[in-house]
C-alpha positions, 0 to 999 in steps of 0.5 A: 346819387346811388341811394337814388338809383336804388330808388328807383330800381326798387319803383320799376321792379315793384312796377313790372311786378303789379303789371300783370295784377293791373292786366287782371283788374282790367280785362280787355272786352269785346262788343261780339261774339260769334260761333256754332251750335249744335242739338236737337229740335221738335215739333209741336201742334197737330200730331204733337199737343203735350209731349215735348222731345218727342221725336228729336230731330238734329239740329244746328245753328249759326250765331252772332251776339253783339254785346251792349253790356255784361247784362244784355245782349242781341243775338243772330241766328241762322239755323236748321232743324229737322221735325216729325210727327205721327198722329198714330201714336196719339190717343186723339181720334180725327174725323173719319179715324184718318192718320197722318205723318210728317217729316221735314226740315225747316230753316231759321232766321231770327233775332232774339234780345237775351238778359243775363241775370247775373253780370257776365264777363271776367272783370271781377273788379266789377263783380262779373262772373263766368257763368249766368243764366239768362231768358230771351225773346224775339223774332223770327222767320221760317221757311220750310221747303217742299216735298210738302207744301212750302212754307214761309211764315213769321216765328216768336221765339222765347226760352231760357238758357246758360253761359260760361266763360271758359276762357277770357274770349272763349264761351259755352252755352246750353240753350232751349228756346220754343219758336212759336209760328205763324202757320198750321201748315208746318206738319203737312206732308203730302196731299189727300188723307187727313189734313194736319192744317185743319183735320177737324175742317174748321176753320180756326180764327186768332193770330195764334190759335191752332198754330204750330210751334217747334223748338231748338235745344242747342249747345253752343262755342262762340269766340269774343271778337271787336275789341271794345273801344275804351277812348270812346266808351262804348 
């Protein structure tokens, strides 16, 4: 009978030992996560054709990922971004020698579908890691208001960024994305003068062509939340 209960004093304490190992092995995880970000934003198009950064504006940004697994993922964004431009520093001459400059602040709302080359998360058993780059690419909205013409226009983003697991629930991440737009009105600043919408007055035809485009270069911190259902497999 002792010998017995030795036996099994020996089974739990050898139990309550590898609990913690079987934790690690089986990370709890979560279908969202959700943060802030914070960086810098441009513009490019008519008083900007090949010098990207120029004239960084602040810019910031709200954001929601739902997560399908450790490769892909869904992203909502909620952002602003602050971008200027002034013919005066660049080398092309407009009709008439007119000049032009802008400065603005635009709002976005968009959805981006990101792919992680490598498995992120902390399930190692599964071979995830911490880190991954990843692309994205999506679709979006843009309204900039007045003292300029408002604009609200139709935006494509696409870019490339990284992500670290710094805590089980806790991520950080560095993200460029160019949103490509729909409108050439988004460096109009005021009436009269040269017109940056159409400053050689030709009217320009394509879905894309002679469009501006502006990007975000973006630090974020999210936190994971909703646990994953492990009963229902999703």
């Amino acid at each position: 009978m002792r010998k017995r209960w030795k036996m099994r004093l020996r089974i739990l304490v050898v139990g309550l030992l590898l609990c913690p190992l079987c934790r690690v092995a089986a990370q709890d995880e979560y279908t969202w996560d959700m943060g802030g970000a914070i960086g810098g934003s441009f513009y490019m198009g008519d008083a900007n054709y090949n010098r990207p950064f120029k004239n960084t504006g602040l810019a910031g940004s709200l954001m929601a990922r739902r997560v399908f697994n450790p490769r892909m993922a869904v992203k909502i964004n909620l952002g602003a971004g602050h971008i200027s431009g002034d013919t005066r520093s660049m080398s092309t001459v407009y009709p008439e020698e007119g000049q032009a400059d802008f400065s603005r602040t635009l709002f976005d709302l968009g959805a981006q579908f990101e792919y992680n080359f490598w498995g992120y998360g902390v399930n190692s058993y599964r071979g995830d890691r911490r880190f991954t780059p990843y692309v994205l690419a999506g679709m979006g909205f843009t309204f900039a208001p007045k003292p300029a013409e408002g604009v609200f226009t139709v935006n494509f983003p696409v870019g490339v960024g990284v992500k670290y697991k710094v805590a089980p629930r806790v991520n950080i991440g560095a993200e460029l994305t160019m949103r490509f737009s729909l409108s050439d009105k988004l460096d109009v600043s005021r009436a009269g003068g040269l017109e940056l919408n159409d400053p050689y007055r030709i009217e320009s035809t394509g879905l894309l062509k002679n469009k501006d485009s502006y990007a975000f270069m973006l630090l974020f911190v999210t936190y994971d939340l909703f646990m994953k259902c492990k009963d229902c497999n999703n």
